[in-house]
Z-matrix of the N, CA and C atoms (Angstrom, degrees):
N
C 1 1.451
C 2 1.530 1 108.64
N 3 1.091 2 126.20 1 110.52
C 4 1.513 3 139.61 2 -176.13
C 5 1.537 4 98.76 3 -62.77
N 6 1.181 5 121.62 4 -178.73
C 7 1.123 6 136.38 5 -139.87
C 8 1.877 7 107.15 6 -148.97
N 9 1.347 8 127.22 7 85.25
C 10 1.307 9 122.00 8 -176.24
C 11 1.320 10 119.95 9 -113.81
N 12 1.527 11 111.53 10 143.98
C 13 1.631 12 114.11 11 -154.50
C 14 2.005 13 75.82 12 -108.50
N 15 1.628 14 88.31 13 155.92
C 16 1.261 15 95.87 14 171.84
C 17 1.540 16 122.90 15 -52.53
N 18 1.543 17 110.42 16 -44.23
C 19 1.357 18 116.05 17 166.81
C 20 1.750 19 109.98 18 -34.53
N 21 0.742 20 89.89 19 -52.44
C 22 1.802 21 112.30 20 -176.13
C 23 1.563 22 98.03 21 -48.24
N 24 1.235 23 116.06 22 -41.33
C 25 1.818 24 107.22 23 -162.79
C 26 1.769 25 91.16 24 -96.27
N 27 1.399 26 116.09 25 -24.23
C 28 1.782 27 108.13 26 -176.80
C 29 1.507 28 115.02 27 -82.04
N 30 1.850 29 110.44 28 -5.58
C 31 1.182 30 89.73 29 168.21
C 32 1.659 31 97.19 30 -113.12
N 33 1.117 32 146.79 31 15.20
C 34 1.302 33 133.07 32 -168.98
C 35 2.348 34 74.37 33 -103.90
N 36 1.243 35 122.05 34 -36.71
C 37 1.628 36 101.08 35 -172.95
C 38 1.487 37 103.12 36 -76.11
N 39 1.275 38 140.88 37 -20.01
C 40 1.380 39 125.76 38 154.59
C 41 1.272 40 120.47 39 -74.98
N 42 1.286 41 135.44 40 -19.21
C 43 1.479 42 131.33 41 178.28
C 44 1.788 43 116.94 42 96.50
N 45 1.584 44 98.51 43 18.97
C 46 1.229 45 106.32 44 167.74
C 47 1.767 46 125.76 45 -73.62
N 48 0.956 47 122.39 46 -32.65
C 49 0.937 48 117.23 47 -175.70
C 50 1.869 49 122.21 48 -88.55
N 51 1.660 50 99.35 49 172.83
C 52 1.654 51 99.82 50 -169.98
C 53 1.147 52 111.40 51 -69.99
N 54 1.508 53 113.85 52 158.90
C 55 1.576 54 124.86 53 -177.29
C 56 1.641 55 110.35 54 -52.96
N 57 1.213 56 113.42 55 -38.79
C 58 1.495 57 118.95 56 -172.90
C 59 1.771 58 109.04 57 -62.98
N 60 1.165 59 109.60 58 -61.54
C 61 1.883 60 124.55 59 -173.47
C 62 1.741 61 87.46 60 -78.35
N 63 0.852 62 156.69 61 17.92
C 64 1.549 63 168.79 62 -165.87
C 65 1.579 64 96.94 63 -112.85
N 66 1.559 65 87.91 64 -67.97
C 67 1.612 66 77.78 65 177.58
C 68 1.245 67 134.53 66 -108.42
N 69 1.314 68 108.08 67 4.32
C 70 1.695 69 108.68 68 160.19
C 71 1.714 70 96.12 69 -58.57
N 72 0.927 71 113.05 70 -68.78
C 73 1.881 72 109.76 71 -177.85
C 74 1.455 73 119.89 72 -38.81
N 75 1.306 74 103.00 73 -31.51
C 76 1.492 75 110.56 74 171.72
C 77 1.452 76 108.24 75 -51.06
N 78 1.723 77 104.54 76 -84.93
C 79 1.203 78 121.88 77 170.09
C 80 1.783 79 128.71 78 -21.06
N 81 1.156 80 97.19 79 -27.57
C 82 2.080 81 128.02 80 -163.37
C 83 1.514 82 96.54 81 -77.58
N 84 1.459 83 100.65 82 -61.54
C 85 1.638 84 125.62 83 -172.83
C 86 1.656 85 96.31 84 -60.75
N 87 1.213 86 150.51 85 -27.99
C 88 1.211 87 155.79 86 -179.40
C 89 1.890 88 101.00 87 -70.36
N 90 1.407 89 113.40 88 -64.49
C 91 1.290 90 118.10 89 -158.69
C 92 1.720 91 110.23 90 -93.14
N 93 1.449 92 109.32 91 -41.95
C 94 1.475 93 110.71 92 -179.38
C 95 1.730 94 117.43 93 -102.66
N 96 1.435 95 92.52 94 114.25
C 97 1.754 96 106.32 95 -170.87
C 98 1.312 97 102.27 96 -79.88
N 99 1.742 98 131.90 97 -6.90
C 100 1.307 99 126.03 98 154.03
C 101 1.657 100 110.08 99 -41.23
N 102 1.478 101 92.70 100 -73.00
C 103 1.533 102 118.50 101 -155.90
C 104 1.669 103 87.46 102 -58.87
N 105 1.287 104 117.25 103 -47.06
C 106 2.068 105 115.84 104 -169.72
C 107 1.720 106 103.95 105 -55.24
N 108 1.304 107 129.59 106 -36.13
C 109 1.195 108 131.17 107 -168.95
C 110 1.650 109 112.50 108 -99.80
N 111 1.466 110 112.38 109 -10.37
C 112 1.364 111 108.96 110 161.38
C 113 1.511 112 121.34 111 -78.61
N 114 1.715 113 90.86 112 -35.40
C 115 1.576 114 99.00 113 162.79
C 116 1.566 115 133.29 114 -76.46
N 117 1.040 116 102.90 115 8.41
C 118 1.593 117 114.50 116 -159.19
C 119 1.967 118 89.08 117 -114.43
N 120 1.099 119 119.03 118 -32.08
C 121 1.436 120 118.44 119 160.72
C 122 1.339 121 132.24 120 -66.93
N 123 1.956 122 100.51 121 -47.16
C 124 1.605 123 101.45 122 153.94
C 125 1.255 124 135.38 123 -62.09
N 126 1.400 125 119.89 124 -1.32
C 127 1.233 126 125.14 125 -171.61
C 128 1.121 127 109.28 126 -106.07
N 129 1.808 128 115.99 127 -20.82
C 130 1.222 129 103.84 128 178.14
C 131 1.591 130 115.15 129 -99.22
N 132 1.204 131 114.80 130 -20.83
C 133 1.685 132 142.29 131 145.29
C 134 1.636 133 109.80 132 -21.34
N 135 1.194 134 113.45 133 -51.26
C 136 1.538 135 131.59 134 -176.31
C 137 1.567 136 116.47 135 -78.09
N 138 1.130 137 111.31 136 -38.03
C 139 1.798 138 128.62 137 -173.46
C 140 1.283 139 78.30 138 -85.47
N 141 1.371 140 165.24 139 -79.61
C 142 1.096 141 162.43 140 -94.27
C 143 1.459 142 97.70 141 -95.07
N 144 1.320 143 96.16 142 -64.19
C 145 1.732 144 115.96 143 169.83
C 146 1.475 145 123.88 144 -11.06
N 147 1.930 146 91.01 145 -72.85
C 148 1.516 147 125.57 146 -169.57
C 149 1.329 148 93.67 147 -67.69
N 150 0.975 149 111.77 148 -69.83
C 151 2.247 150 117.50 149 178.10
C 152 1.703 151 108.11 150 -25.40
N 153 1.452 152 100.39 151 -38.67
C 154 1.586 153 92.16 152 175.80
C 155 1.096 154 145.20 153 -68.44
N 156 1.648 155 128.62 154 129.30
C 157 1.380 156 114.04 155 177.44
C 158 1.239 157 123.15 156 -88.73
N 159 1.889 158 105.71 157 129.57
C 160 1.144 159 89.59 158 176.48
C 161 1.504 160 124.67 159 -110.58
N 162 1.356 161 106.66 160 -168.53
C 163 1.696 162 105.67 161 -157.43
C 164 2.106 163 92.27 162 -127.43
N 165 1.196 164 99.84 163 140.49
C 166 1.599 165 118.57 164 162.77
C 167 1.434 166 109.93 165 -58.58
N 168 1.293 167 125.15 166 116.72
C 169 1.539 168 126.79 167 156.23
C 170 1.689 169 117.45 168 -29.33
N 171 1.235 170 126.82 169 165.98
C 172 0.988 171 109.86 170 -177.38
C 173 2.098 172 113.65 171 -96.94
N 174 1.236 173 128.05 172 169.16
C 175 1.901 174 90.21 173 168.08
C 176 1.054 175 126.84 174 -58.51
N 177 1.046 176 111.22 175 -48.21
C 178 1.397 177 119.63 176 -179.13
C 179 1.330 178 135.45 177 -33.64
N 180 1.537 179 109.57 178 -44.88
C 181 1.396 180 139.65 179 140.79
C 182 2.119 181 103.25 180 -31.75
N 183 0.956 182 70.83 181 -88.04
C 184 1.397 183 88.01 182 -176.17
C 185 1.604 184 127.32 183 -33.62
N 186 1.546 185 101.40 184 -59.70
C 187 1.388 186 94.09 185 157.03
C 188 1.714 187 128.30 186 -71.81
N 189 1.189 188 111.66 187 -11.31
C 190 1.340 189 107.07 188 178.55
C 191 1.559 190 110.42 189 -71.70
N 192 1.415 191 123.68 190 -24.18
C 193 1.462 192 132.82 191 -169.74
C 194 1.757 193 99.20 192 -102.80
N 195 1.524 194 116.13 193 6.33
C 196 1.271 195 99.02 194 150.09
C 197 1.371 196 134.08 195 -138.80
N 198 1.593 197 93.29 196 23.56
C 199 1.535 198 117.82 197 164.70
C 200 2.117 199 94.63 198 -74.96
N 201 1.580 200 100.05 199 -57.23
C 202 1.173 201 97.11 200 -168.81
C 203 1.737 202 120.25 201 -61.71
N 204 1.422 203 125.70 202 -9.70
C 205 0.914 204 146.00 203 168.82
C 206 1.426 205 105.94 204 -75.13
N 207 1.051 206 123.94 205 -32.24
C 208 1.773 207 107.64 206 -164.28
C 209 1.692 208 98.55 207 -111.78
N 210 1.378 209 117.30 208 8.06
C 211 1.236 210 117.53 209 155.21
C 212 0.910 211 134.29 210 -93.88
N 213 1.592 212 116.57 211 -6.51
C 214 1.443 213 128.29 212 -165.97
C 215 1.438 214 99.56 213 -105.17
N 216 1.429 215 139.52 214 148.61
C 217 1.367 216 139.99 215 -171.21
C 218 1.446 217 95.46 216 -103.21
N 219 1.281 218 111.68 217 135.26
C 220 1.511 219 132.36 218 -179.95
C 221 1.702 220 113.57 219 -84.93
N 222 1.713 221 105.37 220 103.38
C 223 1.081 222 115.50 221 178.37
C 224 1.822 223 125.80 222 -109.00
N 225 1.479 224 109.62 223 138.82
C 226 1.720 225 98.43 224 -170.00
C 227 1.466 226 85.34 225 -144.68
């Protein structure tokens, strides 16, 4: 029984991931009702998301986070 990190189930429900680990999870989601009901939360976790409306920051907001940005020195 393979081993899947949640990361693992958020990119196989967007369609990020490779055909191969795609379908071991496929296959997974068939036999293990662990793994089906962890996914069955992310899935509804995700619709919830998209369903939401969202709203514009306000400016004020906005400029305040790029006053604080252009004071801070950019380090990499």
């Amino acid at each position: 029984m393979p081993n899947f990190t949640p990361e693992d189930l958020l990119l196989y429900q967007v369609g990020e991931l490779d055909d191969a680990k795609s379908k071991m999870i496929t296959e997974e989601l068939f036999s293990n009702w662990t793994l089906r009901e962890k996914f069955d939360v992310l899935k509804e976790a995700f619709a919830r998301l998209n369903a939401m409306k969202l709203q514009s920051p306000r400016k004020q907001t906005i400029q305040s986070i790029m006053r604080y940005a252009m004071r801070k020195p950019v380090t990499v």
